[in-house]
C-alpha positions in Angstrom: 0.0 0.0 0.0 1.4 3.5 -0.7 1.4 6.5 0.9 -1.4 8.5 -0.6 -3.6 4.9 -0.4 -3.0 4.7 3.3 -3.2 8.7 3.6 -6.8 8.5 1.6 -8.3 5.0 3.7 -7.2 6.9 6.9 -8.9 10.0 6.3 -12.0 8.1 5.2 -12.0 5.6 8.3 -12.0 8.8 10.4 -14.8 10.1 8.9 -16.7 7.1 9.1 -15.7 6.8 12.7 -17.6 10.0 13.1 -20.7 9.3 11.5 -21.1 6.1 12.9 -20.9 7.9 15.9 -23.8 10.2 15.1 -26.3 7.2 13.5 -25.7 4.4 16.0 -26.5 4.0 20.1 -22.7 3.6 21.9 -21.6 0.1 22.3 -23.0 -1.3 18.4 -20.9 -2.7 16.3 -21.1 -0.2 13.3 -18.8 1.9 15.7 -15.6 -0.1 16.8 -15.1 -1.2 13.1 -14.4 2.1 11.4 -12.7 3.1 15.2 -10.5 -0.1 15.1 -9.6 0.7 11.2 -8.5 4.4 11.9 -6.3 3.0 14.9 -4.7 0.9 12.9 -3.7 3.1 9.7 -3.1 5.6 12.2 -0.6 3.2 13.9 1.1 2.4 10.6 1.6 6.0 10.0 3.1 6.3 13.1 6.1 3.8 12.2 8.2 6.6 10.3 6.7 9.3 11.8 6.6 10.7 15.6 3.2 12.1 15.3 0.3 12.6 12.7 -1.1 16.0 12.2 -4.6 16.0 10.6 -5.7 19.9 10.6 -7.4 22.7 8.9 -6.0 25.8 7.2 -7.8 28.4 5.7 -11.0 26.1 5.8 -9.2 23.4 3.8 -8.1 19.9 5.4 -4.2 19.0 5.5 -2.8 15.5 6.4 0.8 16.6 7.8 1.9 18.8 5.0 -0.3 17.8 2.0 -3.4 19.8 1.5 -6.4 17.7 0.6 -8.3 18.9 -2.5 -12.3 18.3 -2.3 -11.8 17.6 1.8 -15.3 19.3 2.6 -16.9 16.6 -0.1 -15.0 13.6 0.7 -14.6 14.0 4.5 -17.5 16.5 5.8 -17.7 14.9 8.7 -14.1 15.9 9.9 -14.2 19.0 8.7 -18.3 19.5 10.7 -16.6 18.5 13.9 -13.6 19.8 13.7 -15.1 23.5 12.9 -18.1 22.8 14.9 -15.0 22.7 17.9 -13.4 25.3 16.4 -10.1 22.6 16.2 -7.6 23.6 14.2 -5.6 20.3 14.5 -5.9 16.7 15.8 -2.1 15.8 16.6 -1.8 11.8 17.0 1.4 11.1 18.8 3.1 7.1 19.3 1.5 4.8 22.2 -1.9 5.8 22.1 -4.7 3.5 22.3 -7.8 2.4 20.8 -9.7 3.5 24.4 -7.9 7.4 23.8 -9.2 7.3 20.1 -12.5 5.9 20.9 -12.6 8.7 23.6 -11.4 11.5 21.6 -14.5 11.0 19.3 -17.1 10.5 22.3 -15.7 14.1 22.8 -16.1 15.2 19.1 -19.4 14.5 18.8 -20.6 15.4 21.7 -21.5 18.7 23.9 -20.4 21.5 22.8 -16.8 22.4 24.2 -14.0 24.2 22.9 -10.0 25.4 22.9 -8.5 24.4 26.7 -11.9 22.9 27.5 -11.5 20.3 25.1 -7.7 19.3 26.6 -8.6 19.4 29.6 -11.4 17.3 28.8 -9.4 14.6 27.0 -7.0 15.1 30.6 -9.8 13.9 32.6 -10.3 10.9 30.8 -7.1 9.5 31.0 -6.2 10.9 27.1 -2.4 11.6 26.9 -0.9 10.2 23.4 -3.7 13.2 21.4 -3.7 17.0 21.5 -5.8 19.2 19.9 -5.0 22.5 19.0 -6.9 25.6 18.4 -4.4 28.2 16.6 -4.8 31.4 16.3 -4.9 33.3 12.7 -1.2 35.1 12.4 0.5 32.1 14.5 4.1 33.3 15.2 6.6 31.5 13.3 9.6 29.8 15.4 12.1 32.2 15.1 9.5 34.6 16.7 8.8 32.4 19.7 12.4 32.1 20.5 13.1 35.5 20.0 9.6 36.5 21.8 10.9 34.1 24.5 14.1 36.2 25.1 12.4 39.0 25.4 9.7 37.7 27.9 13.1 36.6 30.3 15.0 39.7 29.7 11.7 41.8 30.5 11.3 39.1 33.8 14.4 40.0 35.2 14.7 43.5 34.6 11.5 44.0 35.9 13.0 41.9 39.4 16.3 44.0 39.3 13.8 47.1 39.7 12.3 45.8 42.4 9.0 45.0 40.7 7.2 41.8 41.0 6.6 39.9 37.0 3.4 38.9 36.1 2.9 35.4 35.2 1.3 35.7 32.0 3.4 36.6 29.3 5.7 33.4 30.8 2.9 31.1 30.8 1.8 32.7 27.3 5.3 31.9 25.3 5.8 28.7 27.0 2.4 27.4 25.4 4.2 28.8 22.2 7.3 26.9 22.8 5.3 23.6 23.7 3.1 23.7 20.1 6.5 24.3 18.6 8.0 21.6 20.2 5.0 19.7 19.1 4.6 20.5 15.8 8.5 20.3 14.3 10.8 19.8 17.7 14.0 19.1 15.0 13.7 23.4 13.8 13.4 24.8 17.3 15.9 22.8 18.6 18.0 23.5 16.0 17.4 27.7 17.4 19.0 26.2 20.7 22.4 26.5 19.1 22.0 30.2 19.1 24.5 31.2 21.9 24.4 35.1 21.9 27.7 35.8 24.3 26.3 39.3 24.8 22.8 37.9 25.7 23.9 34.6 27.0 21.9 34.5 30.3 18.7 35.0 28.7 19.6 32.5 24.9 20.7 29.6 27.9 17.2 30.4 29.5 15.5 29.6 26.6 17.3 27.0 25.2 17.3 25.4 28.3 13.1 25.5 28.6 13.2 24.5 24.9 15.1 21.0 25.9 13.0 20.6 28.7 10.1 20.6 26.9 10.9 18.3 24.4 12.4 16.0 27.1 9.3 16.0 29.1 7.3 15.7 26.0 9.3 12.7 25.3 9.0 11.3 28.7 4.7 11.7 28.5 4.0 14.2 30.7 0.7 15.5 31.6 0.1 19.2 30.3 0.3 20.7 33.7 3.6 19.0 34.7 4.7 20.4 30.9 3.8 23.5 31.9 5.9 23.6 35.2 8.4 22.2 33.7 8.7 24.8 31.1 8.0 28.2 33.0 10.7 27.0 36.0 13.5 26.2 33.2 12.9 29.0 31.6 13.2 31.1 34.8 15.8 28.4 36.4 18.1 31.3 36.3 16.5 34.5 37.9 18.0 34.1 41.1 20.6 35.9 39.8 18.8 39.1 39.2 20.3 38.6 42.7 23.9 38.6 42.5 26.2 41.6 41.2 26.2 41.9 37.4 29.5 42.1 37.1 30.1 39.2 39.2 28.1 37.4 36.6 29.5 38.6 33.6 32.8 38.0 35.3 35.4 37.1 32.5 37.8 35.4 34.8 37.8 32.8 37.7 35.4 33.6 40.6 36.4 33.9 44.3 35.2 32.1 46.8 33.1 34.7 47.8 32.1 35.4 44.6 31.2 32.3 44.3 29.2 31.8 47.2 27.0 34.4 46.4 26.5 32.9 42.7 25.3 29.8 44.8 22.3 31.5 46.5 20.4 32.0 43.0 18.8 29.2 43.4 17.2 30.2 46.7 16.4 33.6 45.4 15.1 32.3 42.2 12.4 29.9 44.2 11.7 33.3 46.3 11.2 35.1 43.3 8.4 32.6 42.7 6.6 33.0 45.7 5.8 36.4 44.9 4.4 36.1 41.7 1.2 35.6 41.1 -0.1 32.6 39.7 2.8 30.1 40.1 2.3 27.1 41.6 4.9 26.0 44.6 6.3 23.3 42.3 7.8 26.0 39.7 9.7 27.4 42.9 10.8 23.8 44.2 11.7 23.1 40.6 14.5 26.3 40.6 15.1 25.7 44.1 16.4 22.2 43.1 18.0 22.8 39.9 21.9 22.8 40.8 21.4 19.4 43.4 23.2 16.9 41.7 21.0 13.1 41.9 24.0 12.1 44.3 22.7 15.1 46.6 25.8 17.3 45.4 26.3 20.9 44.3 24.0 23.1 46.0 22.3 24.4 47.9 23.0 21.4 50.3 20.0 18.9 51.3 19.3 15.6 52.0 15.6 15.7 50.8 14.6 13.7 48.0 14.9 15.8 45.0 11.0 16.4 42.6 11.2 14.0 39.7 11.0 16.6 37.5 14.0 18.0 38.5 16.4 16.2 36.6 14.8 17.6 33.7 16.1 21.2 33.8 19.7 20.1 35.1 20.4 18.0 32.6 18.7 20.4 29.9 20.6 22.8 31.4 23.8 21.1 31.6 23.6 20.1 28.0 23.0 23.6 26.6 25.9 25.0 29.1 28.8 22.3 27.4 27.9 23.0 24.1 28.2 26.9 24.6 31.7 29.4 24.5 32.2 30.4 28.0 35.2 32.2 29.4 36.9 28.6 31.1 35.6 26.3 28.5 35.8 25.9 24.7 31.9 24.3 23.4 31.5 20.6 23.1 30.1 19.9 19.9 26.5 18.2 21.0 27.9 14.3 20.4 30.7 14.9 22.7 28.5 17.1 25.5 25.9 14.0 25.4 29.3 11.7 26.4 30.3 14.0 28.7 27.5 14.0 30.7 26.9 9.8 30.3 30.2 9.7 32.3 28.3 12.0 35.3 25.4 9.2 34.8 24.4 7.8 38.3 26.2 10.7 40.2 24.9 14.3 38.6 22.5 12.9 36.4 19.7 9.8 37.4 20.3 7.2 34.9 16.9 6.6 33.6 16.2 10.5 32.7 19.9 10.8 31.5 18.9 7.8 29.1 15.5 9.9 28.3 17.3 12.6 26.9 19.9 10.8 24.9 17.3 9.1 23.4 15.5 12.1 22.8 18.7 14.0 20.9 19.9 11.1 19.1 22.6 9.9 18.3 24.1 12.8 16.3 21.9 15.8 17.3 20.6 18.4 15.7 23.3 20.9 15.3 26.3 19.1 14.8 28.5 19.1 12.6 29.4 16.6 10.7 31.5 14.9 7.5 30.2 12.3 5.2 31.7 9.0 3.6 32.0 11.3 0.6 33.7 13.8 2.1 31.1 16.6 2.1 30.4 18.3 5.7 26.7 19.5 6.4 24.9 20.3 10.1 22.3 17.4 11.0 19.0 19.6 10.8 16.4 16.2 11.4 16.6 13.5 13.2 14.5 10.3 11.7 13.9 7.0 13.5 17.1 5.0 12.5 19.8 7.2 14.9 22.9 6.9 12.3 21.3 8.4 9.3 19.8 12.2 10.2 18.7 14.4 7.1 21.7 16.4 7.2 22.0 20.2 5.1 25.2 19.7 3.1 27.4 22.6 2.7 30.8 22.2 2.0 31.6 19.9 -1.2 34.2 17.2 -1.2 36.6 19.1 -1.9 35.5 21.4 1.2 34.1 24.3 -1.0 31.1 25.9 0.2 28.1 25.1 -1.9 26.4 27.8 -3.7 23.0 25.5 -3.0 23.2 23.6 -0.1 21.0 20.9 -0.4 19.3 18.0 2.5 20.6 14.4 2.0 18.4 12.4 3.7 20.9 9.5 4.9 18.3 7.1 5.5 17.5 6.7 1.7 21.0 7.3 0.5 23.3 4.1 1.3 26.3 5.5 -0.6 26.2 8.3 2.3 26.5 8.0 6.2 28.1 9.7 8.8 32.4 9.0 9.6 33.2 12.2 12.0 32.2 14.9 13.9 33.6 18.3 12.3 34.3 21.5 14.7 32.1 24.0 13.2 34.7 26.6 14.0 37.2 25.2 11.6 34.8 25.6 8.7 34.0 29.0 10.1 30.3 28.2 10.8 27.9 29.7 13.0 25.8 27.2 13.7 23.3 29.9 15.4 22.8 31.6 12.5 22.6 28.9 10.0 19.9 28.1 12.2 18.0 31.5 12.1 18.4 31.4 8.6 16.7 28.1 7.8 14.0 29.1 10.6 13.6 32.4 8.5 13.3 30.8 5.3 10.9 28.5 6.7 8.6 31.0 7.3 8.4 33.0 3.9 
């Protein structure tokens, strides 16, 4: 069966799910057919992909990135309840069930609810593997949400070093951003985490760390609201040191001890930061307290309570995106060698099992390195894919190491004459690997 086959008898078992839903009493068997169909094209789609986007733009259906011509004829049903819901995408995501599909059209077709109602809905009844989005006309692209997101955590902790209390929302606003973006293509805005602004770097590491975090707890199958915490306390992990002296901070040599003891207490101001803001729940303040305890209990500040689960998380996030950036006492790690780097910390700094999480998460070569190919061209891996030696990599440097006039994607999967031999230092080829990730984020978006 091909593609478009499977695409077209997927489509259609949906819709029939639907209407069977609206002709027969729950429980008959004209239901779990069509139901049992869709879960199982569904399922095969989700072999080679990591989710499957059904959605509607500008009133016409799309199945992932293929528009469907005559979609109101052939599938009316998905497009009634879909607009009657004012759903702008069904996002299908690996491990869910029959029971979560089953549900998700018991909610479809039944009283009227809409936007977070629906989620939280699905939430209720134990439906974790399908989101549904309601996106607003003039959706940012994703060079916009980071950039929006630096700004939100530059305005955060200027607003702190004035002595003013932040208000919650535009934090809890650009992390729901961050979260669709992580959702909807997690290989681009990662790829933006490579950005490493040395001017700017305490608000770029804040966002690139909530970025990671995301996608790791995404990975790991959290629940919305643990998402959420997850995202607003590594995005403001650092603003404790709002704190501490700037220049102790921007500091470009060796700290004292006493400098460094006061660098120690952001955590503590950080989680007391928290307290006073409106609208964050005591978790986001544990979550930054906790964020420098190592899972061995060291680093600081010092305890012998058991660290939050979720924890781990943001220091390892935050680890990650700290080796792989210029700082005054260390040159970057590309990302293959930060990833060993911290396996050797594994059981000390880092629990094991969300250590594995993330590794499996950024794969094998992760987006943003650097790398040369058997035939001797060097490109940055921009996607990763489900077999973890053979990434889509953007070639830009020929054989002969001359830079390409059109760099092109060579998806190594499909290519057997092409895999991966080395890492390459992107500094050697005089690459910023921040910018070349802008750039494909901006022309993305035209």
């Amino acid at each position: 069966m091909n593609a478009i086959d499977n695409k077209e008898l997927l489509l259609k078992s949906l819709n029939a799910s639907l209407k069977s839903k609206k002709l027969y009493p729950a429980g008959h068997p004209a239901i779990a057919a069509p139901v049992n169909k869709s879960y199982q094209l569904i399922n095969d789609e989700l072999k080679t992909l990591n989710n499957v986007m059904i959605g509607i733009v500008n009133e016409t259906l799309v199945f992932e990135d293929d528009l469907i011509p005559d979609g109101e004829k052939l599938y009316p049903e998905i497009i009634q309840y879909m607009g009657d819901k004012n759903i702008d995408a069904l996002i299908f995501e690996k491990g869910f069930s029959t029971k979560e599909l089953s549900t998700l059209l018991d909610i479809l077709s039944g009283p009227q609810l809409q936007g977070k109602e629906l989620q939280r809905e699905l939430s209720a009844k134990s439906v974790f593997h399908i989101t549904l989005k309601s996106i607003p006309i003039g959706k940012r692209n994703i060079l916009e949400i980071y950039n929006g997101a630096v700004d939100v955590i530059k305005n955060v902790m200027g607003e702190v070093r004035m002595g003013k209390i932040p208000k919650a929302e535009p934090v809890n606003n650009i992390i729901s951003e961050i979260s669709e973006s992580v959702l909807s293509d997690p290989n681009a805005i990662i790829g933006l985490t490579m950005i490493k602004n040395y001017d700017n770097y305490l608000y770029n590491h804040s966002v690139n760390v909530s970025i990671l975090s995301i996608a790791l707890g995404r990975s790991m199958g959290l629940n919305e609201e643990e998402l959420h915490a997850v995202g607003v306390a590594s995005l403001l992990h650092d603003i404790g040191k709002t704190g501490v002296a700037e220049d102790i901070i921007r500091k470009p040599s060796g700290l004292s001890s006493e400098e460094w003891e006061k660098v120690k207490q952001h955590p503590l101001l950080g989680s007391n930061i928290i307290k006073r803001m409106d609208s964050m729940e005591e978790l986001i303040g544990r979550l930054i307290y906790e964020h420098h305890i190592k899972y061995d209990h060291s680093g600081y500040p010092q305890t012998t309570e058991n660290l939050h689960p979720l924890t781990q998380i943001i220091s390892i996030s935050d680890a990650y995106d700290a080796l792989t950036t210029l700082r005054v006492y260390q040159q970057p790690h590309n990302p293959v060698e930060a990833v060993k780097v911290m396996n050797n910390f594994s059981g000390r700094h880092f629990n094991p099992e969300t250590l594995k999480a993330f590794m499996n998460m950024i794969g094998l070569y992760p987006v943003g390195t650097m790398v040369r190919l058997s035939t001797n061209e060097i490109g940055i891996v921009v996607k990763l894919q489900d077999a973890p030696d053979s990434p889509v990599v953007k070639v830009l440097y020929d054989s002969e190491g001359n830079s390409l006039e059109a760099p092109y994607e060579a998806d190594l999967k499909n290519e057997p004459n092409k895999n991966i031999v080395s890492t390459v230092n992107p500094t050697a080829m005089n690459t910023d690997l921040g910018a070349f990730f802008e750039r494909e984020a901006a022309e993305a978006a035209i």
